[in-house]
VOZASE-532898 format. One line per field, with one value per atom (N, C-alpha, C): x, y, z; residue in three letters; residue number from 1. Coordinates in steps of 0.001 Angstrom, whole numbers, plus 500000, padded with zeros to 6 digits. Each point is the difference from the previous one (the first is absolute). Layout:
X	c(X_...)
Y	c(Y_...)
Z	c(Z_...)
type	c(ALA_...)
seq	c(NUM_...)
END
This chain:
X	c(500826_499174_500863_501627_500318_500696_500224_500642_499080_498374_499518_499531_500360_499552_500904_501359_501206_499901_499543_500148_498812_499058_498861_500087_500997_500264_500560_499697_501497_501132_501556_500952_499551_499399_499585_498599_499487_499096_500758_500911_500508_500044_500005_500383_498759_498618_499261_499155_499689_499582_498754_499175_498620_500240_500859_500703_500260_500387_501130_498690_499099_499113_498758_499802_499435_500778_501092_500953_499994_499727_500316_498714_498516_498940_500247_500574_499746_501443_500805_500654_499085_499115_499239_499064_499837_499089_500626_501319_500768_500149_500485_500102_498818_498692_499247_499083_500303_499946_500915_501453_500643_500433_499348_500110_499719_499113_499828_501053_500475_500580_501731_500020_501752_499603_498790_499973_500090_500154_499574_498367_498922_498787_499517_499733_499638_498117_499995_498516_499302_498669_498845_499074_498990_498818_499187_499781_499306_499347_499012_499416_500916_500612_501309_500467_500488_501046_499933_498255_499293_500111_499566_499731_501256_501418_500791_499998_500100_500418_498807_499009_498986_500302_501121_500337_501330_501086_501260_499495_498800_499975_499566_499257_499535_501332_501085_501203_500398_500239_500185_499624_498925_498784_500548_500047_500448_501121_500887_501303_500317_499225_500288_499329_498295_499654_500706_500355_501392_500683_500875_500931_499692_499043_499141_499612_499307_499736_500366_501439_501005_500864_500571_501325_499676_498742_499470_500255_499434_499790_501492_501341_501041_500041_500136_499868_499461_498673_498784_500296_500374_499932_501443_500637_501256_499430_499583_499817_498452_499591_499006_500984_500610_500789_501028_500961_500389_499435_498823_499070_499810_499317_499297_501336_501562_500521_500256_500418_500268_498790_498789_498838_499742_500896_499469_500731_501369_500192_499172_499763_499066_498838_499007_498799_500372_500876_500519_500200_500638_499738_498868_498925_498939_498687_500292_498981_500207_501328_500347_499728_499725_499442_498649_499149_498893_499367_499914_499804_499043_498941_499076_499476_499328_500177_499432_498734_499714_501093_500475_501174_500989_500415_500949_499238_499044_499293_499656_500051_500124_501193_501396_500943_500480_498967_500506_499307_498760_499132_500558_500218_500939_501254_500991_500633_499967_498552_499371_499359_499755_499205_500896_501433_501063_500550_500019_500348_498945_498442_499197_500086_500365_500538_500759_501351_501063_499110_499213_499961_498409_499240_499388_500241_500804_500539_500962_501273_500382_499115_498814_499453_499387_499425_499475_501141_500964_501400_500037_499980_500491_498927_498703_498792_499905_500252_500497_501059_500928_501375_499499_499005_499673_499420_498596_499481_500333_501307_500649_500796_500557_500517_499075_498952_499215_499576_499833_499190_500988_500888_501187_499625_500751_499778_498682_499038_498681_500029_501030_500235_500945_501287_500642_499250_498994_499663_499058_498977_499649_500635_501318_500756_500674_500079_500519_498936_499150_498468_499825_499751_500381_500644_501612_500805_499845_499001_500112_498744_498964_498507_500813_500761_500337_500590_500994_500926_498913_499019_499006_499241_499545_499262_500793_501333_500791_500029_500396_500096_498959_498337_499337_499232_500577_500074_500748_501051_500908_499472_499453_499183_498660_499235_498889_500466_501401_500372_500768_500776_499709_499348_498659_498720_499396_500153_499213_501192_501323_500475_500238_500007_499151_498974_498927_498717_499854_500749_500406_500031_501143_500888_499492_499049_498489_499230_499718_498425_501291_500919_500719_499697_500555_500614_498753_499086_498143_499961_499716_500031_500741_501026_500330_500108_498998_499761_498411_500036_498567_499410_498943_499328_498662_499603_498894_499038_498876_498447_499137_498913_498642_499507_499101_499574_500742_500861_500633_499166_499401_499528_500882_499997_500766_499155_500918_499188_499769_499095_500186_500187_500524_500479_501650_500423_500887_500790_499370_500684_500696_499763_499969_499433_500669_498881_500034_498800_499262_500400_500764_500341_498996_500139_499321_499243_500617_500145_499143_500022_499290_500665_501612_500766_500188_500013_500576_501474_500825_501168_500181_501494_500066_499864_500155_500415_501200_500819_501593_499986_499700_499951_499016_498954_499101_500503_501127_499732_501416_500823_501620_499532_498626_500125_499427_499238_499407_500487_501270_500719_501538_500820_501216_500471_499420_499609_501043_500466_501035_500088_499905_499280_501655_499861_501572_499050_500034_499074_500881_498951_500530_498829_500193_498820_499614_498511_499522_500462_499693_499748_499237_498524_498981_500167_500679_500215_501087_501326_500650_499311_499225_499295_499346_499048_499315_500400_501383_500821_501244_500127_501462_499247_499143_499730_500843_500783_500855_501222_499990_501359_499310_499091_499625_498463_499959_498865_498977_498740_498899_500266_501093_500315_501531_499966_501870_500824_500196_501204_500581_500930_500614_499718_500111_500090_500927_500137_501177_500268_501017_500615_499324_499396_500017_498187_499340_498685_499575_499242_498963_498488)
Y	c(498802_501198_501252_500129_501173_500002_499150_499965_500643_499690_500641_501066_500605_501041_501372_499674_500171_500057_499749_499537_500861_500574_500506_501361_500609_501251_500654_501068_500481_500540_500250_500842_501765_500648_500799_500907_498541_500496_500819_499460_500796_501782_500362_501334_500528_499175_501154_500504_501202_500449_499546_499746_499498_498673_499118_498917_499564_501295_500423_500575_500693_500782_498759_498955_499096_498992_499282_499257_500696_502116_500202_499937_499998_499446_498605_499161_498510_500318_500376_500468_500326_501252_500230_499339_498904_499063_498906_499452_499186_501017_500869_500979_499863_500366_500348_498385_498677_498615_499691_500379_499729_501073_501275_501287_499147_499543_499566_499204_499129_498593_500779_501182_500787_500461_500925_500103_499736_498331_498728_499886_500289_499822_498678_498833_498814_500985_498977_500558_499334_500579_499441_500569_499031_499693_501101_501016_501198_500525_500901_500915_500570_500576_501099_499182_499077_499049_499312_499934_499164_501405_500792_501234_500188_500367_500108_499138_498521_498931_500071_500457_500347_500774_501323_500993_499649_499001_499356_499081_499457_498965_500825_501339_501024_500365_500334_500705_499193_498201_499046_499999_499855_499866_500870_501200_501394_499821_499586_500172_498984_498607_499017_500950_500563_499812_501604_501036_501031_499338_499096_499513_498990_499257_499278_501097_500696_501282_500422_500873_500525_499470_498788_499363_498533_499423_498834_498599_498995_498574_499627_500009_499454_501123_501014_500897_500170_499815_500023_498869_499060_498357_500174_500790_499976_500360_501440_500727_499263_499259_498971_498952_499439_498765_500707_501016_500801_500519_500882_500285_498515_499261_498789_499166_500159_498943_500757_502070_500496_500076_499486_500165_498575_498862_498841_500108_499897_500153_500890_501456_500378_499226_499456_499409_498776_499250_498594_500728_501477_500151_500118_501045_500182_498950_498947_499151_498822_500400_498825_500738_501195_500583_500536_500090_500217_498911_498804_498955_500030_499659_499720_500207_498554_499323_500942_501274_500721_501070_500627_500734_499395_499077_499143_499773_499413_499833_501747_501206_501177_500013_500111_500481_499077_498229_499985_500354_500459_500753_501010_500918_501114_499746_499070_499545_500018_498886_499305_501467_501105_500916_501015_499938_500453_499673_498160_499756_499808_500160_500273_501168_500595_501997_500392_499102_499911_499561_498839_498911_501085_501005_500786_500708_500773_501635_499651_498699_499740_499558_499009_499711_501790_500515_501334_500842_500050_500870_499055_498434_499546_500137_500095_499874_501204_501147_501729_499611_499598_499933_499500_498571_499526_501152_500268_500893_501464_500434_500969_499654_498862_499601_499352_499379_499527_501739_500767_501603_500331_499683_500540_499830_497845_499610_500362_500134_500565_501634_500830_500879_500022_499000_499451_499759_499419_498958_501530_500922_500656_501061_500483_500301_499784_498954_499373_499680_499692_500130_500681_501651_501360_500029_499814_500334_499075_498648_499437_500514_500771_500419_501215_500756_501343_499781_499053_499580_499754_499074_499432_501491_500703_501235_501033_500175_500522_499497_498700_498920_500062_500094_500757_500914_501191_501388_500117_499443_500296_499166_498483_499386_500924_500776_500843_501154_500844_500864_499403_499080_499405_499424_499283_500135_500662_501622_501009_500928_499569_500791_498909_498674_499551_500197_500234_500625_501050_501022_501122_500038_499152_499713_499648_498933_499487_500741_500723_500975_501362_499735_501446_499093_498926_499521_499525_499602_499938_501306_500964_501646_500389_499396_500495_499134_498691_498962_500502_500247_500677_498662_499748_498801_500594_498950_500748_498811_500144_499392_500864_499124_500679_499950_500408_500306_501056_499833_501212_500685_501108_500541_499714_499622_499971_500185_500940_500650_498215_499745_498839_500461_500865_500108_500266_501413_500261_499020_499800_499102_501226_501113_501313_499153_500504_499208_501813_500254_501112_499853_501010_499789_500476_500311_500034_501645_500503_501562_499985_499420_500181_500271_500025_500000_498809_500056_498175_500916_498535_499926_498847_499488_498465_498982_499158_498507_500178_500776_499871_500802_501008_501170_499754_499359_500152_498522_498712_499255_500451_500449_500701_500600_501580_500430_499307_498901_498833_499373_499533_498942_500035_498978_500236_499481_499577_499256_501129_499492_501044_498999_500745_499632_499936_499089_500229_499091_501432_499548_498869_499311_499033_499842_498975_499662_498673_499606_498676_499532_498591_499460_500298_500432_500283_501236_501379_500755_500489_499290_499533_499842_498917_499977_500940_500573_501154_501139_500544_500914_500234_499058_499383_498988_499986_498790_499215_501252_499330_499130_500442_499584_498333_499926_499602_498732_499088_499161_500433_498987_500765_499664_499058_499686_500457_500844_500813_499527_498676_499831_500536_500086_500765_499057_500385_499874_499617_498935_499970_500966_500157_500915_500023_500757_500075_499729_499914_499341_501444_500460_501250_500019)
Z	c(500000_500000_500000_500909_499873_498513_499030_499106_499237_499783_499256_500656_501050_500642_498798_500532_499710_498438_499113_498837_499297_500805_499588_500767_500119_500520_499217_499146_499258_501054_499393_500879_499931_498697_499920_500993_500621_500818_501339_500744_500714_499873_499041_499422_500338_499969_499642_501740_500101_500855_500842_499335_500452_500570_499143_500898_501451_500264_500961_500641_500027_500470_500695_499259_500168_501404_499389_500872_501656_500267_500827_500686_499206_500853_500379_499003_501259_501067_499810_501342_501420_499271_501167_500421_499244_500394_501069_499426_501179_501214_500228_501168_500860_499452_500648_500426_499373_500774_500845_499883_501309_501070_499307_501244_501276_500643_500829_500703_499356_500579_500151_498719_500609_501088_500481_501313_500727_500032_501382_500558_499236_500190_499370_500565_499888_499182_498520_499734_500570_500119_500808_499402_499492_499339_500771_499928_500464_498933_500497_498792_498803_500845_499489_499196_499904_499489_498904_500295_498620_499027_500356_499156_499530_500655_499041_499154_500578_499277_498203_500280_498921_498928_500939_498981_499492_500681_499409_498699_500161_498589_498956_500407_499083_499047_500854_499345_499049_500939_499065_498734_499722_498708_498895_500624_499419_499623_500762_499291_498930_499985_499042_498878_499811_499179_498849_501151_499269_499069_500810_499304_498651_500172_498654_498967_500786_498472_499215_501250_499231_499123_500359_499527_499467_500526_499407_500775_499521_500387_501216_499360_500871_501313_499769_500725_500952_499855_500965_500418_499775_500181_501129_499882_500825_501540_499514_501426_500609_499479_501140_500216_499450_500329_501748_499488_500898_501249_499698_501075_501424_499051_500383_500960_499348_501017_501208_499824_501236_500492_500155_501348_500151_499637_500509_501575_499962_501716_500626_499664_500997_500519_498399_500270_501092_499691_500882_501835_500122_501199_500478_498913_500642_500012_499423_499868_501278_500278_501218_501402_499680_501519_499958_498795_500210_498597_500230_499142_499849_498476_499694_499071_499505_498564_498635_500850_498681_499981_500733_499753_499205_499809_499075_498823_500163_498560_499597_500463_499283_499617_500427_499518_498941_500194_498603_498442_500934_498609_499242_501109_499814_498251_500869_499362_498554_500195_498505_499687_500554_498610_500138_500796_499029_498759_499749_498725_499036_500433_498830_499498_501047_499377_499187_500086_499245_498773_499828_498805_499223_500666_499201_499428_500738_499273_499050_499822_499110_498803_500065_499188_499295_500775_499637_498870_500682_498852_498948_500454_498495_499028_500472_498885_499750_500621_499658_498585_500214_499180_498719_500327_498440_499129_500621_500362_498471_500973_499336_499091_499761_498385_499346_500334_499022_499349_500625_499381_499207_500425_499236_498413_499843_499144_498897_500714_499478_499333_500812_499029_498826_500054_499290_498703_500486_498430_499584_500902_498938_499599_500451_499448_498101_500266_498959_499134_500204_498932_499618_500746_499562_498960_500438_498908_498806_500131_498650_499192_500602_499248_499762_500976_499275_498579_500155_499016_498638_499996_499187_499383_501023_499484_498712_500990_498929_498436_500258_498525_499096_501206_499110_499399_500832_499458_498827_499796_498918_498909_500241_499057_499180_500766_500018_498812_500634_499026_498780_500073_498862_498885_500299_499417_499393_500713_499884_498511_500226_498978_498631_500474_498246_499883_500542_499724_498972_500808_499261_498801_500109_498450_498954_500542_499513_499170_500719_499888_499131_499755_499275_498837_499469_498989_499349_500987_499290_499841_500379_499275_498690_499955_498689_499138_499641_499475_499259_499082_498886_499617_500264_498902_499358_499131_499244_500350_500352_500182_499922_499316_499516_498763_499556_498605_499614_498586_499566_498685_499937_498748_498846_498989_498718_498886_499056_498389_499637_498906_499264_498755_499389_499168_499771_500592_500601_501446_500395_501190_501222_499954_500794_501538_501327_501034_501170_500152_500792_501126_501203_501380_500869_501165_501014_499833_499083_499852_498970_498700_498676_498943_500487_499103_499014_498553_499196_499946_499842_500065_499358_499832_499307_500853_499534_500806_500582_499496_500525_501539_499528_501075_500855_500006_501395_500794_499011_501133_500381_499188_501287_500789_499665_501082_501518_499482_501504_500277_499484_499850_500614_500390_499540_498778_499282_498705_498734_499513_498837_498750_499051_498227_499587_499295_498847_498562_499097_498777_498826_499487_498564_499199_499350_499065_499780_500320_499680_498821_499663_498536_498944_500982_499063_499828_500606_499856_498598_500054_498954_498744_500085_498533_499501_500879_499677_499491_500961_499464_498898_500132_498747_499124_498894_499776_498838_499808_498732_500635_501171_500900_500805_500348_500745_499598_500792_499274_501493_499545_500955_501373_500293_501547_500428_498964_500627_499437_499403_499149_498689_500112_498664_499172_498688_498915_498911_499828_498807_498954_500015_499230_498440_499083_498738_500345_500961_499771_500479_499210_500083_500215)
type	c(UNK_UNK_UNK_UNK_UNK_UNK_UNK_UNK_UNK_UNK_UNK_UNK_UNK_UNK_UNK_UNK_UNK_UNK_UNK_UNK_UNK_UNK_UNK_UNK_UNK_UNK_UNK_UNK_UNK_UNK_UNK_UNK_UNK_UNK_UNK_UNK_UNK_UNK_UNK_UNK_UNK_UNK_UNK_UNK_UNK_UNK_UNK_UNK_UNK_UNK_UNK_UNK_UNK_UNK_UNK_UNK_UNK_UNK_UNK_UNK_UNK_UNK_UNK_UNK_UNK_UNK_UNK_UNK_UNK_UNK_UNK_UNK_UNK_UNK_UNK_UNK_UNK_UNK_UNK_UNK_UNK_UNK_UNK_UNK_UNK_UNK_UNK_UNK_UNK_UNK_UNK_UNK_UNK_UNK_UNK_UNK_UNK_UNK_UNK_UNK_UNK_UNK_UNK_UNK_UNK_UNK_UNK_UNK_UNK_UNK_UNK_UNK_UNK_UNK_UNK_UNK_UNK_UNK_UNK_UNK_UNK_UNK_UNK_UNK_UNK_UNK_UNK_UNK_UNK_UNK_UNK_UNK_UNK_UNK_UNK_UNK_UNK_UNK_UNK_UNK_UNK_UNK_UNK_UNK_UNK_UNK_UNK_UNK_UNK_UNK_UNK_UNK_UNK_UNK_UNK_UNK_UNK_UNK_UNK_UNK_UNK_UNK_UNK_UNK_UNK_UNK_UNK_UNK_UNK_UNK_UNK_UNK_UNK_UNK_UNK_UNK_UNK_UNK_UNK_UNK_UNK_UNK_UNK_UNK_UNK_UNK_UNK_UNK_UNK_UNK_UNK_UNK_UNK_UNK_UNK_UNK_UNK_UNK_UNK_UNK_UNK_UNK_UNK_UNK_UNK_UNK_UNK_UNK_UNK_UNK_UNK_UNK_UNK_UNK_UNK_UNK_UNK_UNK_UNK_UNK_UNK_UNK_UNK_UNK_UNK_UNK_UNK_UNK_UNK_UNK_UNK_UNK_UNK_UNK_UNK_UNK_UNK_UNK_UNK_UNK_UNK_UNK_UNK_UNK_UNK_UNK_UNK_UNK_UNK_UNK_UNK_UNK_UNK_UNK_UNK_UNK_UNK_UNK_UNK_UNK_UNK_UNK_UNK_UNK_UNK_UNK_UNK_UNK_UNK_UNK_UNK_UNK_UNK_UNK_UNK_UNK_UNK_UNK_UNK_UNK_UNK_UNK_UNK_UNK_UNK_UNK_UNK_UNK_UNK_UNK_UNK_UNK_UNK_UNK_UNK_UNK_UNK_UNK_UNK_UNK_UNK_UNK_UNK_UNK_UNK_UNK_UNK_UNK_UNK_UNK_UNK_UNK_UNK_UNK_UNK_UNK_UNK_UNK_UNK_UNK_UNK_UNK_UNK_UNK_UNK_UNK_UNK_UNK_UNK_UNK_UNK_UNK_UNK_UNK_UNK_UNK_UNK_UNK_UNK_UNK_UNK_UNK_UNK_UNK_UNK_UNK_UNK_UNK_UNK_UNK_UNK_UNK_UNK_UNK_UNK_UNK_UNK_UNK_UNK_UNK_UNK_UNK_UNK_UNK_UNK_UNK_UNK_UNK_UNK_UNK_UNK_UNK_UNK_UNK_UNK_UNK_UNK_UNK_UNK_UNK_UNK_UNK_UNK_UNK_UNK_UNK_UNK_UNK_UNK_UNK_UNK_UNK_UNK_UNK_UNK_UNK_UNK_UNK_UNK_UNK_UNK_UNK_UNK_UNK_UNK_UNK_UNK_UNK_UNK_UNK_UNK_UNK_UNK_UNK_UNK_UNK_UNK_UNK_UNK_UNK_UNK_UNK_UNK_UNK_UNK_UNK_UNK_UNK_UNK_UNK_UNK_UNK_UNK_UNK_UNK_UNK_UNK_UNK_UNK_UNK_UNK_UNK_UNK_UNK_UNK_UNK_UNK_UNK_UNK_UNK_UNK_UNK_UNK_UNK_UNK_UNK_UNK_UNK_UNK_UNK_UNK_UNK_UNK_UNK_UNK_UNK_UNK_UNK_UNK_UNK_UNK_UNK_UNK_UNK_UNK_UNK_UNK_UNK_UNK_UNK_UNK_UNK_UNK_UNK_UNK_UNK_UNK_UNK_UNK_UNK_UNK_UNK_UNK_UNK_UNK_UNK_UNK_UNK_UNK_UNK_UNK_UNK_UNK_UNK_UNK_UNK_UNK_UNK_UNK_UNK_UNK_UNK_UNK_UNK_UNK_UNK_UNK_UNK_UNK_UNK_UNK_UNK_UNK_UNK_UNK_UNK_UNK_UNK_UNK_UNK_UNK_UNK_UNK_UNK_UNK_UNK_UNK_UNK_UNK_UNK_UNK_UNK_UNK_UNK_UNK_UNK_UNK_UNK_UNK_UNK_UNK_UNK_UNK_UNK_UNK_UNK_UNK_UNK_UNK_UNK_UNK_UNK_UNK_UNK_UNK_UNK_UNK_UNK_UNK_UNK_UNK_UNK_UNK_UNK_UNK_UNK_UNK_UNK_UNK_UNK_UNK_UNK_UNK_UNK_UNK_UNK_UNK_UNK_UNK_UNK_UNK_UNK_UNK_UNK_UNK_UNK_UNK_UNK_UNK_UNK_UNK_UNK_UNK_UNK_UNK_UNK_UNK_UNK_UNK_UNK_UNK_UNK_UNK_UNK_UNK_UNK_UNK_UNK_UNK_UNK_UNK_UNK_UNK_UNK_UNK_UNK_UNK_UNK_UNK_UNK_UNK_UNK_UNK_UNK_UNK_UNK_UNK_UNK_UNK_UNK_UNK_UNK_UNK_UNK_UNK_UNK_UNK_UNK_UNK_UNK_UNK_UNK_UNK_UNK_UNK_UNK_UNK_UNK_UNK_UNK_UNK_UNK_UNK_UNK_UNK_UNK_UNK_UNK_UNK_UNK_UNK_UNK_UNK_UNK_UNK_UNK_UNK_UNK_UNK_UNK_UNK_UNK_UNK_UNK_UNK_UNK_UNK_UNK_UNK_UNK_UNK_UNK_UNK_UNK_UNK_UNK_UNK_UNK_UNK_UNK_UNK_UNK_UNK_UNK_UNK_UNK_UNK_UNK_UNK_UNK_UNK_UNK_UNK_UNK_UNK_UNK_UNK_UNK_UNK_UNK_UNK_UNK_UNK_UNK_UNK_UNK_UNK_UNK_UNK_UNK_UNK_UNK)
seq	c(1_1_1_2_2_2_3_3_3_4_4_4_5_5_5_6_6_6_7_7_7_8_8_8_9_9_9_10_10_10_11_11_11_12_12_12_13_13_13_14_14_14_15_15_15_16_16_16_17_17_17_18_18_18_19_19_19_20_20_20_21_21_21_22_22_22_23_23_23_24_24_24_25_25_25_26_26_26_27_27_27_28_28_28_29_29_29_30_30_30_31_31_31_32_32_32_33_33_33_34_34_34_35_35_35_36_36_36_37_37_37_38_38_38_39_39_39_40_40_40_41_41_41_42_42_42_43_43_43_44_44_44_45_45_45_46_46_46_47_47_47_48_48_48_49_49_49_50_50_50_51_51_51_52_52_52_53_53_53_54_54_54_55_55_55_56_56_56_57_57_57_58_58_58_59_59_59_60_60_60_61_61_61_62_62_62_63_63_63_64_64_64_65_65_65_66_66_66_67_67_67_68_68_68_69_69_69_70_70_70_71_71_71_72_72_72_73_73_73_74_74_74_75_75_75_76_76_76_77_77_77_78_78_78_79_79_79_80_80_80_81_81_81_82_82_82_83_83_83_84_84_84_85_85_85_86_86_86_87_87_87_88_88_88_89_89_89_90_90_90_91_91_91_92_92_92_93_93_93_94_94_94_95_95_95_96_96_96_97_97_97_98_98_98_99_99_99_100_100_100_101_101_101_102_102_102_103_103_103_104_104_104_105_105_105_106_106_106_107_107_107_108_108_108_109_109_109_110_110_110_111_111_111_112_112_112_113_113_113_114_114_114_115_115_115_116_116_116_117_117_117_118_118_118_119_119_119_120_120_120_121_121_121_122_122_122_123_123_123_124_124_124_125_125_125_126_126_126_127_127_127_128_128_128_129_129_129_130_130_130_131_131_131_132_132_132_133_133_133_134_134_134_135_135_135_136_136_136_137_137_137_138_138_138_139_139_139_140_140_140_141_141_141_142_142_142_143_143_143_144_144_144_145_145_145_146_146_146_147_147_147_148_148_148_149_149_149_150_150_150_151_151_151_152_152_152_153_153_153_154_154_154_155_155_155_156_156_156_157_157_157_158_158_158_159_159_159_160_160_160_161_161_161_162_162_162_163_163_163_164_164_164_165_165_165_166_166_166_167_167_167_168_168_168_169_169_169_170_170_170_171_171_171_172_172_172_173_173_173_174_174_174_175_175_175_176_176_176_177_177_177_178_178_178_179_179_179_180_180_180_181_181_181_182_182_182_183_183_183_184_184_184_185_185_185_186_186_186_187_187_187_188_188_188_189_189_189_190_190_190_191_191_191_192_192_192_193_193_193_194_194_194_195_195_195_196_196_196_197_197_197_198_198_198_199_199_199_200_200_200_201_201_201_202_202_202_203_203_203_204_204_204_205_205_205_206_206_206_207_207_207_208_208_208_209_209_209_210_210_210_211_211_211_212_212_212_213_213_213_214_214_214_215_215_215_216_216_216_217_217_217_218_218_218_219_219_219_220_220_220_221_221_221_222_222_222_223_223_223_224_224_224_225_225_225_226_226_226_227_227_227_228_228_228_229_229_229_230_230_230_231_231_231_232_232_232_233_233_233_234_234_234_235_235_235_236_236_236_237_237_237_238_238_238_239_239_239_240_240_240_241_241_241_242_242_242_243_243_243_244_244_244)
END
């Protein structure tokens, strides 16, 4: 037991003040159980006596459950272990001069809800401790969710404005794309076709100007014959030489 007493103490605890502030209440706690007996006053089961003895296990209690709070499980576990062996000689004097069996069966209650004291308030800090790293972890993760929806939002904001500027690009390049639908007026003689205005114009000129459509002129076959006929037979082919 003192090995793991010993073993469950840091060396650093010495240093700290409250330590030391604590350690000097159970001081005053041994003092004030054997004030008496440095005096040479044999105790005696008196009013008085019980009553201190009421307010010595008070200090007791107190000082284990300080020390459990503050510093934790070995700790607290020390200074009851400690406490508990300097008031057994007293108790052994005073139980042998004012003997009796529920007084013994208190001090060992006492005892026992010093180390349930120890074994709560530790349980209490450690389920505090989970407690406070499980919250932790819990902000951890939405932390990091954060940064992966922020991350995602961004990706698609920039997806969004990207979209939006082929759109654009879209709706430009359909703008300057002319097509022609509908019924178009046309001469039937002339072949002239009437615009939106009442103007005739040719075939050439009203579908460039609707169009991106661009004319590069030649001549049919049947056109050929018609126009050249000495050159030409009625489906565009030339003519042998010398045949008129």
């Amino acid at each position: 037991m003192l090995s793991y007493i010993r073993s469950g103490v840091p060396v650093n605890l010495y240093r700290n003040r409250q330590f030391w502030l604590i350690a000097g209440l159970g001081l005053f706690f041994t003092v004030v159980v054997y004030a008496g007996l440095i005096q040479g006053e044999a105790p005696v089961g008196d009013e008085l006596q019980l009553t201190l003895f009421a307010l010595q296990q008070a200090v007791f209690l107190s000082v284990v459950a300080l020390a459990t709070w503050r510093f934790g499980l070995s700790v607290g576990f020390f200074f009851w272990a400690a406490l508990g062996a300097i008031t057994i000689p007293y108790a052994t004097i005073f139980l042998s001069t004012n003997w009796h069996p529920y007084l013994f069966l208190e001090m060992i209650i006492i005892g026992l809800i010093g180390l349930a004291e120890v074994g709560l308030i530790n349980g209490y800090e450690q389920g505090k401790k989970r407690l406070l790293e499980y919250q932790q972890l819990l902000e951890d993760r939405v932390r990091d969710r954060t940064k992966e929806l922020t991350q995602s939002n961004l990706a698609l904001e920039r997806d969004i404005v990207e979209r939006r500027r082929v759109e654009a690009e879209l709706r430009e390049a359909l703008a300057q794309v002319k097509t022609l639908s509908g019924l178009l007026p046309i001469c039937a003689n002339c072949k002239q076709i009437r615009d939106d205005k009442g103007y005739w114009s040719s075939v050439e000129k009203y579908i460039s100007t609707h169009s991106e459509a661009e004319f590069t002129h030649g001549i049919c076959p049947e056109c050929l014959g018609k126009l050249y006929p000495s050159y030409y037979g009625p489906e565009g082919k030339r003519k042998p030489a010398g045949n008129k």
